[in-house]
Each structure stands twice: as C-alpha cells, then as structure tokens.
Rosetta silent file (secondary structure, phi, psi, omega in degrees, C-alpha in Angstrom):
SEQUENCE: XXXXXXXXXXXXXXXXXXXXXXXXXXXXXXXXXXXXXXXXXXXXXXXXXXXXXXXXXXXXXXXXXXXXXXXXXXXXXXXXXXXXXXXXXXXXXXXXXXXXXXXXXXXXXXXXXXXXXXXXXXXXXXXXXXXXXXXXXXXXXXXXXXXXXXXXXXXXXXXXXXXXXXXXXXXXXXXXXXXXXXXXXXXXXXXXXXXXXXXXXXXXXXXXXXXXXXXXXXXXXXXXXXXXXXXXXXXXXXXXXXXXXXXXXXXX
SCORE:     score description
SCORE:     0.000 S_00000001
   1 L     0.000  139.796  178.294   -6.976    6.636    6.488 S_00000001
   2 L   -70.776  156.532 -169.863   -8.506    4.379    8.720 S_00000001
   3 L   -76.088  135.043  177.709   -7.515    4.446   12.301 S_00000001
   4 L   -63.286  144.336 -164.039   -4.643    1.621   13.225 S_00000001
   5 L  -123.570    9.740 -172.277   -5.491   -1.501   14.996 S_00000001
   6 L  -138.646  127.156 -164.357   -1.589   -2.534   14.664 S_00000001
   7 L   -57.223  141.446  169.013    1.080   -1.259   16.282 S_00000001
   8 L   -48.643  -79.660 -149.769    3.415    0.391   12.587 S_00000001
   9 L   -95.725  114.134  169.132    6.179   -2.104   13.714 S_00000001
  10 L  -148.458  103.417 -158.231    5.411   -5.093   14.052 S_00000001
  11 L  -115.375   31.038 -177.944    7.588   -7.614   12.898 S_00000001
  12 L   -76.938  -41.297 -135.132    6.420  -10.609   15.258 S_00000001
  13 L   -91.846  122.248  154.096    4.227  -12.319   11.944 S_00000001
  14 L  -117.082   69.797  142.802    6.888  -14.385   10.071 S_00000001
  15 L  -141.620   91.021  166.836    4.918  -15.765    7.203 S_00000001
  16 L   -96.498  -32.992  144.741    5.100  -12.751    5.114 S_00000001
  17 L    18.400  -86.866  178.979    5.882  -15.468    2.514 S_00000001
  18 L  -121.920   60.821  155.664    2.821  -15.117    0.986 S_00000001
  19 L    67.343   57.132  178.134    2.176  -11.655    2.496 S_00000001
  20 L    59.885   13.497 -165.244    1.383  -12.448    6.490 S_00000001
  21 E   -60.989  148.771  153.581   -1.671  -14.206    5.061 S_00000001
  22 L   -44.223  175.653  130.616   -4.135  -16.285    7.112 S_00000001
  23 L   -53.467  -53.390  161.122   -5.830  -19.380    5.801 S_00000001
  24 L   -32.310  -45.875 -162.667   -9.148  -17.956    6.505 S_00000001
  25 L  -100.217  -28.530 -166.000   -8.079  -14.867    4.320 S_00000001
  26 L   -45.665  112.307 -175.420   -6.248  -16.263    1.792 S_00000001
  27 L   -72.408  164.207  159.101   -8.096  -15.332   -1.874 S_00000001
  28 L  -150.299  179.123 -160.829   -8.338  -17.781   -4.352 S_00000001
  29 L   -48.492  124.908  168.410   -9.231  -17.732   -8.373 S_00000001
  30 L   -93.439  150.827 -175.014  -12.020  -15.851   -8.730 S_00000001
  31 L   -82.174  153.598  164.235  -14.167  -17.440  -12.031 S_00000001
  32 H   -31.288  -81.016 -148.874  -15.348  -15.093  -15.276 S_00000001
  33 H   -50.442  -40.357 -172.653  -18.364  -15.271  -13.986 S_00000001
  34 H   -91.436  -27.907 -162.155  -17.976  -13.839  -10.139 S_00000001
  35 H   -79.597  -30.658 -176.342  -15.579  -11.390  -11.313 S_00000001
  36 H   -66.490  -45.936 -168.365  -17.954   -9.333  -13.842 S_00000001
  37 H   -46.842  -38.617 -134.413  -21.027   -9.811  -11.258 S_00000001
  38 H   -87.715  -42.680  172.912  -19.091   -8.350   -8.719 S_00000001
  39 H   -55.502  -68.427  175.512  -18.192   -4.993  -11.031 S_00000001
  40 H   -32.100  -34.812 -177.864  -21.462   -4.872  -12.215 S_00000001
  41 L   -86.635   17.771 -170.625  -23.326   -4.744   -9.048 S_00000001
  42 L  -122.765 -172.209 -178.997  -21.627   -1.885   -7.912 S_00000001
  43 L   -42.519  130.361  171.249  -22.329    2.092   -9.037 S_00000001
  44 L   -83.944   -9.181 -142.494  -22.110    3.276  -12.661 S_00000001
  45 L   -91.360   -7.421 -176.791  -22.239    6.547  -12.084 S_00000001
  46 L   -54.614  125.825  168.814  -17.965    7.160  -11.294 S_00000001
  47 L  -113.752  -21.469  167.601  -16.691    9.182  -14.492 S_00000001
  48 L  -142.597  166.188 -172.852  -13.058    9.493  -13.230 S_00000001
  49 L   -27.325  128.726  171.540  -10.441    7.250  -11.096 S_00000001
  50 L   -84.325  149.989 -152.926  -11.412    7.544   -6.827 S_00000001
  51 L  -141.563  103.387 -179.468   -8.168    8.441   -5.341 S_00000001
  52 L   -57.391  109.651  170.130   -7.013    7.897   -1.879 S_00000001
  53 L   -36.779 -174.843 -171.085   -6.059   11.389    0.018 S_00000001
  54 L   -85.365  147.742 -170.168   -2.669   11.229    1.425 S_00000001
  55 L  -115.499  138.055 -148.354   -2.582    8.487    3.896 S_00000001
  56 L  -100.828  142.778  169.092   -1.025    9.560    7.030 S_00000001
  57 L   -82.906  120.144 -153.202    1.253    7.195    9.217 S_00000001
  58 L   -67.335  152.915  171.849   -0.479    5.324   11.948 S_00000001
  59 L    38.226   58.530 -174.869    1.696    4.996   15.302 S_00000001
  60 L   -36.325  142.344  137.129    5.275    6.841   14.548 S_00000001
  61 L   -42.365  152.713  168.499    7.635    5.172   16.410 S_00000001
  62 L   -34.911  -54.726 -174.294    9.468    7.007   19.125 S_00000001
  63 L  -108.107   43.405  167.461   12.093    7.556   17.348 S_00000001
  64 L   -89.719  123.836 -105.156   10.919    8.888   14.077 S_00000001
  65 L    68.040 -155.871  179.827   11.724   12.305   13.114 S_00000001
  66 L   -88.055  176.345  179.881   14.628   15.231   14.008 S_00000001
  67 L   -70.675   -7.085  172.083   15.826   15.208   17.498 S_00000001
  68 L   -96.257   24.199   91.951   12.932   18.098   17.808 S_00000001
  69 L   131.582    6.063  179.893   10.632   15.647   17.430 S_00000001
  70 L  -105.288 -149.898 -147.694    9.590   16.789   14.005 S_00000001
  71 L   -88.410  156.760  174.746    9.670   15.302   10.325 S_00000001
  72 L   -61.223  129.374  175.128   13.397   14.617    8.700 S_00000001
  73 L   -54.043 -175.424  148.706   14.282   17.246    5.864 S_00000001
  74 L   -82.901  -66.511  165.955   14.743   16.606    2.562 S_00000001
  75 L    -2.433  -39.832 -171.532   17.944   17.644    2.251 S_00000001
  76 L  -105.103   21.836  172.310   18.556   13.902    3.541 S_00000001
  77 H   -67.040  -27.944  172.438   16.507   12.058    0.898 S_00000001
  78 H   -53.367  -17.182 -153.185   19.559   10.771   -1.122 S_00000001
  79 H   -91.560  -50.579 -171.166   20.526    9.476    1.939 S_00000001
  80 H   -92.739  -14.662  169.874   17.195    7.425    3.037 S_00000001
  81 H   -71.445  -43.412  176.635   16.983    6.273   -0.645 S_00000001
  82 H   -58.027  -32.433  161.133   20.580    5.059   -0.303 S_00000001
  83 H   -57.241  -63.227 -166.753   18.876    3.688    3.328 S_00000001
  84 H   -73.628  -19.375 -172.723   16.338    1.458    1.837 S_00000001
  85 L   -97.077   -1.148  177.803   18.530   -0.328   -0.506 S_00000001
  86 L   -76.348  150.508  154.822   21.262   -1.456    2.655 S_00000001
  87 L   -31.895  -32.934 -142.965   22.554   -5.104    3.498 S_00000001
  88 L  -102.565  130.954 -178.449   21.262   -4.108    6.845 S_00000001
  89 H   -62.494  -55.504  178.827   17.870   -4.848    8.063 S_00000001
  90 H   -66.124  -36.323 -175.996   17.879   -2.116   10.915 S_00000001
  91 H   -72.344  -61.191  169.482   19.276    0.806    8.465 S_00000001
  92 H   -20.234  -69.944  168.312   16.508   -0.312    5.934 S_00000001
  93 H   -63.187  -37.093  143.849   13.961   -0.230    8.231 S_00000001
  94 H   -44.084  -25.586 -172.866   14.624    2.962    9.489 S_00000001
  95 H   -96.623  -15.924 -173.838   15.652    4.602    6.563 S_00000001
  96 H   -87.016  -28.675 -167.630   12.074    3.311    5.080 S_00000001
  97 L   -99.061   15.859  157.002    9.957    4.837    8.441 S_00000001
  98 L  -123.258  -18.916  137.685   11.630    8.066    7.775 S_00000001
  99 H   -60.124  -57.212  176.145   10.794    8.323    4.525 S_00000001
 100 H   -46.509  -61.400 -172.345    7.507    7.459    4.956 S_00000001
 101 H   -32.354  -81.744  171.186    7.552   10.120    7.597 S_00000001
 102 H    -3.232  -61.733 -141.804    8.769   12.706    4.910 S_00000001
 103 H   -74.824  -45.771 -146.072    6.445   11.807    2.614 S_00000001
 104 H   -72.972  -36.407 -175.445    3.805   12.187    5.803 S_00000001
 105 H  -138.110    9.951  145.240    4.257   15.888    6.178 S_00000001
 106 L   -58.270  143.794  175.502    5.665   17.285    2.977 S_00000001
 107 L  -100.613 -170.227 -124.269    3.458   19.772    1.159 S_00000001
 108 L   -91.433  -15.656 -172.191    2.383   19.533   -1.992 S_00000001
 109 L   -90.718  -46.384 -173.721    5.564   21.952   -3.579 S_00000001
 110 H   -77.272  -33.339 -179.583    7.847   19.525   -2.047 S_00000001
 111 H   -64.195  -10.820  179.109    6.646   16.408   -2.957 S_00000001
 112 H   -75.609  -57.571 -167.360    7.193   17.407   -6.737 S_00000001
 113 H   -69.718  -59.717 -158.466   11.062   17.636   -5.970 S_00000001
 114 H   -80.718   -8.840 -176.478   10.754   14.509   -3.340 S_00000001
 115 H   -73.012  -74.193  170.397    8.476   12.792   -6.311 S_00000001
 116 H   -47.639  -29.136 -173.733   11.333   13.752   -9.025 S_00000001
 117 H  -103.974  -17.963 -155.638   14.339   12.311   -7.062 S_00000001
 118 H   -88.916   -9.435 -175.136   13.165    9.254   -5.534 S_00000001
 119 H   -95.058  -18.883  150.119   12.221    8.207   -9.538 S_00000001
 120 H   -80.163   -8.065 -164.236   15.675    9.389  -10.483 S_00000001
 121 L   -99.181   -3.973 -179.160   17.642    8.276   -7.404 S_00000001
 122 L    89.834  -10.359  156.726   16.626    4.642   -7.962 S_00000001
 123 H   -20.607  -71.307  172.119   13.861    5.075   -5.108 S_00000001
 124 H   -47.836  -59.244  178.919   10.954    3.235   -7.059 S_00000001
 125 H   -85.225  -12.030  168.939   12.620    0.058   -7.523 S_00000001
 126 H   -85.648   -6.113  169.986   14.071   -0.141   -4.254 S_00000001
 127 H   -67.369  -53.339 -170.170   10.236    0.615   -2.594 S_00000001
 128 H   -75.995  -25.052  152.657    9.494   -2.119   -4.772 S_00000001
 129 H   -67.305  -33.067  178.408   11.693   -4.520   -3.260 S_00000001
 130 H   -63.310  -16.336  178.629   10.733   -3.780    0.003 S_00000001
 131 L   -52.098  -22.353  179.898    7.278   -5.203   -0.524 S_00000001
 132 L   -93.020   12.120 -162.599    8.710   -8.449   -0.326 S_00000001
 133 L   -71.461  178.172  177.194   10.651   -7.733    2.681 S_00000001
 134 L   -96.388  -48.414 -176.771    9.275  -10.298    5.693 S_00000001
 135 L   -58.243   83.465  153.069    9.468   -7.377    8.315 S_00000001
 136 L    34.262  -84.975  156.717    6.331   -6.175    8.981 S_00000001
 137 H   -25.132  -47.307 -175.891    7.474   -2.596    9.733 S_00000001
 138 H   -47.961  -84.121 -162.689    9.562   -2.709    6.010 S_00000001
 139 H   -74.817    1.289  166.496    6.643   -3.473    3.611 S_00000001
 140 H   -67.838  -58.481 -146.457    4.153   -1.278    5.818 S_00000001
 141 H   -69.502  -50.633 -179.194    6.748    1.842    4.905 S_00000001
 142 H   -59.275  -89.181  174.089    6.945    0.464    1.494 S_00000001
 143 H     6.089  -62.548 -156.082    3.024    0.235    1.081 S_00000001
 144 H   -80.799  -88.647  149.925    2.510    3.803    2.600 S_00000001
 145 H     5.945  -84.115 -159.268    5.284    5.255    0.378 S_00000001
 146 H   -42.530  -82.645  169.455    3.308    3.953   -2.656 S_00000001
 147 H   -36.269  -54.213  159.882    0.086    4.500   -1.820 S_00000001
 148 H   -66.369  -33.827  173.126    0.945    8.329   -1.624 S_00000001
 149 H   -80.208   -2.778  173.110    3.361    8.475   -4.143 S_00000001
 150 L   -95.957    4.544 -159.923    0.302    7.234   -6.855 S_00000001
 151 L  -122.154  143.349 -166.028   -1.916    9.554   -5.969 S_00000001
 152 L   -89.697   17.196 -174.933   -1.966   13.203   -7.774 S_00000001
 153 L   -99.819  -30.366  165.743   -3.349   14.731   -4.739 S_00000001
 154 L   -99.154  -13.270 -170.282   -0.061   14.204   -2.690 S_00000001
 155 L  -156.301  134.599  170.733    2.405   14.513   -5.835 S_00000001
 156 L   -88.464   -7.327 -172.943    1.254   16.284   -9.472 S_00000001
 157 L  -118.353   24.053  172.265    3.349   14.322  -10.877 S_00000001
 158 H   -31.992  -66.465 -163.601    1.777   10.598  -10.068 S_00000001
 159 H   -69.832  -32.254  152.617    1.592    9.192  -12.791 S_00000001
 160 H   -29.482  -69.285 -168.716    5.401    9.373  -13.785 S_00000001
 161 H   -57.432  -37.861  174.011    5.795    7.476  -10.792 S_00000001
 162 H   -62.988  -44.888  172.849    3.323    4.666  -11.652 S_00000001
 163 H   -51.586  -46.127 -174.271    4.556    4.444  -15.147 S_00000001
 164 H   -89.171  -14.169 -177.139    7.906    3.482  -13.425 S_00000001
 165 H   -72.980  -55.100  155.155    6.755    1.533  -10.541 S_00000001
 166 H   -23.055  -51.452 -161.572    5.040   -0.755  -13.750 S_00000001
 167 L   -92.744   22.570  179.228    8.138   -1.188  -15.599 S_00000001
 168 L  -134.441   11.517  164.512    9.890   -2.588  -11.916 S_00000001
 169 L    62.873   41.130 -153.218    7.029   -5.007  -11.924 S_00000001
 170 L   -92.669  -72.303 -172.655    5.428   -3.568   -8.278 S_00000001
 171 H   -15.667 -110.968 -164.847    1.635   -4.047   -8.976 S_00000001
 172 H   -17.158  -39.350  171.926    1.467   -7.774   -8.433 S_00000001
 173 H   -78.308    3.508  158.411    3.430   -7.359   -5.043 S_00000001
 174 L   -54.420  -62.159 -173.683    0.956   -5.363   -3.543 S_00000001
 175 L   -44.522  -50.383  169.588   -1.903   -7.972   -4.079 S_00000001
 176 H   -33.321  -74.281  160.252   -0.244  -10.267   -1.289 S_00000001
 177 H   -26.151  -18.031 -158.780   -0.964   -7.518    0.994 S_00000001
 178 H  -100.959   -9.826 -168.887   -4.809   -7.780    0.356 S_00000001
 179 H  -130.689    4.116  152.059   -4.699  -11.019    2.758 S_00000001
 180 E   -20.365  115.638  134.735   -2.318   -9.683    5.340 S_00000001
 181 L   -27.502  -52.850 -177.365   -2.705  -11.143    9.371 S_00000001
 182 L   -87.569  107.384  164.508   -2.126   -7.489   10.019 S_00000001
 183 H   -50.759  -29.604  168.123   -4.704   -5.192    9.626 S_00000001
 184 H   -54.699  -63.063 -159.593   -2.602   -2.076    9.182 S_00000001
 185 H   -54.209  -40.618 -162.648   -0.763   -3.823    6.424 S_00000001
 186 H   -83.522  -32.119  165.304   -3.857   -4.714    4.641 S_00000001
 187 H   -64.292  -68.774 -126.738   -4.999   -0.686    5.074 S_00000001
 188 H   -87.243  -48.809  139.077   -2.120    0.286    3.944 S_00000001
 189 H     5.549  -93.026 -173.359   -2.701   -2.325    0.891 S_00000001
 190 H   -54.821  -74.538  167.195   -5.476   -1.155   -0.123 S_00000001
 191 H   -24.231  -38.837 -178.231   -4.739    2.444   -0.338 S_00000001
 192 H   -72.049  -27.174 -164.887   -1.851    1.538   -2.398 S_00000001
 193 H   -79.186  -66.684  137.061   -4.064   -1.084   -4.950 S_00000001
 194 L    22.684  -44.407 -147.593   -6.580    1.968   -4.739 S_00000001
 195 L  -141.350  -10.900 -162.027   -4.399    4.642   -6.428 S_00000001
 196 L  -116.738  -93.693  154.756   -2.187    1.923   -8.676 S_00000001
 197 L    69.832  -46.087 -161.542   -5.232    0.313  -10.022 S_00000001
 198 L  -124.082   92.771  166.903   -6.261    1.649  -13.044 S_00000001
 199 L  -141.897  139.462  164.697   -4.479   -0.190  -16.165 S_00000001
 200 L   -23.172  -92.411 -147.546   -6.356   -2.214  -18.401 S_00000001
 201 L   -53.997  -28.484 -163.908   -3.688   -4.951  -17.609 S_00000001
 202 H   -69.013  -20.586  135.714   -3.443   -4.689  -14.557 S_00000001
 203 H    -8.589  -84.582 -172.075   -7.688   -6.119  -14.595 S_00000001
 204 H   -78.353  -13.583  144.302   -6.490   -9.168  -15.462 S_00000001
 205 H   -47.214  -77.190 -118.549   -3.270   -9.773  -12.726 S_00000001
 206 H   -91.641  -13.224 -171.985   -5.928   -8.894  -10.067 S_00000001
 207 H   -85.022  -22.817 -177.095   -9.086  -11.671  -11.618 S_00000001
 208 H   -54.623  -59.630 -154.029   -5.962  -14.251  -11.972 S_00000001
 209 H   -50.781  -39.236 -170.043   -4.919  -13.542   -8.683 S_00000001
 210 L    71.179   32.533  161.007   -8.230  -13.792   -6.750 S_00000001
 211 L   -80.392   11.723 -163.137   -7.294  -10.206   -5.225 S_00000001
 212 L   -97.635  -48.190 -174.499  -10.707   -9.272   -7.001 S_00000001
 213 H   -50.090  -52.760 -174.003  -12.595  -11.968   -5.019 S_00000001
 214 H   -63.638  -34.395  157.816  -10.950  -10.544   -2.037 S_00000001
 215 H   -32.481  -71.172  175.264  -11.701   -7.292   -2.662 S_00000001
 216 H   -59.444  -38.633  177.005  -15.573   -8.159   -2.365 S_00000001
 217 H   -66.324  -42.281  159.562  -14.894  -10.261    0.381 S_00000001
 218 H   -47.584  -60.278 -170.265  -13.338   -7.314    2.177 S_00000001
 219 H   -80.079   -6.563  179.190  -16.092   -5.053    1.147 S_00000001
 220 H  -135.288  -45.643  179.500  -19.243   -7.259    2.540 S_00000001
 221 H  -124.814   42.692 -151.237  -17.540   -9.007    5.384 S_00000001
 222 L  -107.565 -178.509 -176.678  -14.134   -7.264    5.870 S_00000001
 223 L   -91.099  146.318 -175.857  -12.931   -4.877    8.974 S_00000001
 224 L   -50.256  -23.930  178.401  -15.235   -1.454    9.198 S_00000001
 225 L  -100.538  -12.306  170.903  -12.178    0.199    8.328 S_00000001
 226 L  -110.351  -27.665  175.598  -11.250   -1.323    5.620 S_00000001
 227 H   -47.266  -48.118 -171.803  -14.863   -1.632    3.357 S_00000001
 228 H   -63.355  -21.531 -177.644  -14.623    1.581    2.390 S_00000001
 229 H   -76.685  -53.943 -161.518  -10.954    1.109    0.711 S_00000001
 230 H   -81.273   -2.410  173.802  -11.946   -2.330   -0.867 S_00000001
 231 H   -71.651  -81.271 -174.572  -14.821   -0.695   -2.391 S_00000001
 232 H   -19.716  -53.413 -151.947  -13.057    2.231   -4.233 S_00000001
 233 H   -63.166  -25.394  168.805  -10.658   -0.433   -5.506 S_00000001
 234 H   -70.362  -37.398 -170.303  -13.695   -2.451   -7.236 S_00000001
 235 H   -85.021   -8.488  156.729  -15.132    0.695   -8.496 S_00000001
 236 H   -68.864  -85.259 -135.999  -11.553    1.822   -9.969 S_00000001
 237 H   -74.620   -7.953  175.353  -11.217   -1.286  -11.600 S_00000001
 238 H   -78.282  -10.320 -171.736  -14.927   -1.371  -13.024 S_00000001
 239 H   -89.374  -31.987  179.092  -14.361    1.777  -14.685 S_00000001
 240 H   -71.716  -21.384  144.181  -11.232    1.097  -15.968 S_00000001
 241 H   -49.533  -73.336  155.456  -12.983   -1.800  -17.614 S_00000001
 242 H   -21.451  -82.245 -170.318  -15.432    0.805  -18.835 S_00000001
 243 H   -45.224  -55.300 -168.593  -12.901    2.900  -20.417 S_00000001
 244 H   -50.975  -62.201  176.589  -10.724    0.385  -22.063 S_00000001
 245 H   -54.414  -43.937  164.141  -13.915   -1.280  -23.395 S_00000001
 246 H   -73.442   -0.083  178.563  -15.019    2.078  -25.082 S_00000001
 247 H   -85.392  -20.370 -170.277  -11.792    2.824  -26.360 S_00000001
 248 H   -86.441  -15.783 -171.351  -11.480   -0.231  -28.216 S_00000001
 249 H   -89.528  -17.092  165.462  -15.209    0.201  -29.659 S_00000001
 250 L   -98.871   18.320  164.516  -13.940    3.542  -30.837 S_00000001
 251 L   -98.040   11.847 -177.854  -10.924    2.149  -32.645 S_00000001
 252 L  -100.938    0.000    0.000  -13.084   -0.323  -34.956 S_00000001
C-alpha cells in the first residue's frame, strides 16, 4: 500500500457529496473512442485478474486496538458489525476503524470465519453504506474493509463477498472515491476498484462514469503513489474486456 500522505481521520473535507472531489479532479464522460485507446495501449500480456495484497491501515489512531495496544478479537465482530450500522456517528466510526483494524492483522484462517460472518451478519451492506458516509475517517474504513475483503489473498473466499457486495449495489460508490481531495481516500479507492473490478458490467458503470478517464489521468499525471494502483485497475478492466469478448465469440 502506498505510504499515507493523510492523517486516517480526517473529517475536516465536507464535500464528500460527490466524494471530497476537487474541480481540478473531478472525471468527466470519457468518449468510445478514449476509452478503448486507453485499454489498448496498455500490456496484453496479463492472463489472470492483478490483485491488491492486503492493504494495511495507514496512521491507527491512538486509540485503536485492546487496551494492550494490540488488534480487537474476533470474538467482538457481531458487535462492530452491529457498530457500523448505529444512529451514532462516533460509535460508527469507531466501530468501522476497529474493524478495519481486525481485518489489518487477521491471518488468513481467520479471515475465512471473519469473511463468513460479516456476509451473514449483514456486514456487506452496512460497509456499503458507509461509502456514502461524509466523514472522512467512515468511508476510508469502509474503502479499506473492501478493498481486502475482494481480494482472495486476504480471504479464500472473495468472491462470495463480491457477489454480495454487487447485489447491495457497492461498485458505483467506490468510483466517487477515484476524485477524492484526500489522497489516502483515493489510495484506499483504488485498491478497492482494483480487486472489485472485474465484471463485464461493471466496464460499462466505470466508461459512463468517466472513472476510466480518471484512471489514466491518475496513471500519467496522478500522485507517485497512486500510478501504480490506477494502472492495475486499467489492466483489470482491459482483460476483463478480453475475456467477456472471447466468451461471447465462443458461444456463436
């Protein structure tokens, strides 16, 4: 993960409205025409999805963890899933930066159990609300949470989670995120776009969107820390182009 250039909480930016975005940064409709070039120009040679390692969380807050300064059990996940879904802004947030935490230093045998409950506990659609929260801190947690939980390298069992994170309509709130004020959030973005990335439909959300344009934009004049993210995410979605397109030429 790239190293943070934003404090995790930071909830000063109120126009998360359309996802802390800038003016400057803001994408807009990418054309047919820019969107193929831009897949095209980039490597052929990827044969399966690039995958973001587990993405570790930049600047813990003081008080995140046990009173021993280390990560919260599991034993209390019902508990921070039951956390992310309060009235209360301050339980939320907390209950979201101690998940994340969880997430941050479970191994690979736990996260199958910590995988399995948050997609039975009602976890997944409340992550997916938080993306829209306006605090800063919130949809960073959310992001992070995502980003790890799509990838089969932190959880074997990814793709369950993706399947359900689809049907709660989460893709598209990510894409805000690609034009984030805040560079962490926009890391944390990307990793998440990165690892969610590769459905056919989901192609055409990100050329509507202009998150494709942004992508590229990211990737040639973006932060040093981020090029490397917004790359992957073009070369996920050209392949999944690829695929789709040969699947269909071997169903005529």
């Amino acid at each position: 993960m790239p190293a943070a250039v934003a404090d995790f909480r930071d909830s000063t930016n109120d126009l998360f409205c359309d996802g802390e975005s800038s003016p400057s940064s803001r994408p807009t409709s990418a054309s047919t025409g820019s969107f193929f070039s831009t897949l095209e120009s980039l490597p052929s040679e990827l044969q399966s999805p690039m995958s973001t390692p587990r993405m570790p969380m930049e600047h813990r807050p003081p008080t995140a963890g046990s009173d021993h300064g280390g990560a919260p059990s599991s034993s209390v996940l019902p508990e921070l899933i039951g956390g992310i879904g309060s009235f209360h802004d301050d339980e939320k947030g907390e209950a979201a930066i101690q998940l994340a935490l969880l997430i941050d230093c479970a191994t690979t045998e736990e996260m199958v159990t910590i995988g399995h409950r948050l997609r039975t506990l009602g976890g997944i659609e409340r992550l997916v609300a938080l993306l829209e929260h306006r605090d800063a801190a919130i949809h960073q947690s959310a992001l992070l949470i995502i980003g790890n939980l799509a990838t089969d390298t932190v959880d074997p069992n990814a793709e369950a989670t993706k399947t359900l994170f689809k049907s709660f309509g989460g893709f598209p709130k990510l894409l805000p995120h690609l034009s984030a004020a805040n560079p962490l959030t926009v890391a944390y973005a990307l990793g998440a776009v990165q690892n969610t990335c590769m459905d056919p439909e989901y192609v055409g959300v990100m050329q509507s969107s202009g998150a494709v344009q942004r992508l590229q934009q990211l990737m040639l004049q973006g932060d040093p820390n981020h090029v490397a993210f917004a790359r992957n995410c073009l070369m996920n979605l050209r392949q999944t182009v690829v695929t789709a397109a040969a699947a269909r030429r071997q169903a005529q």
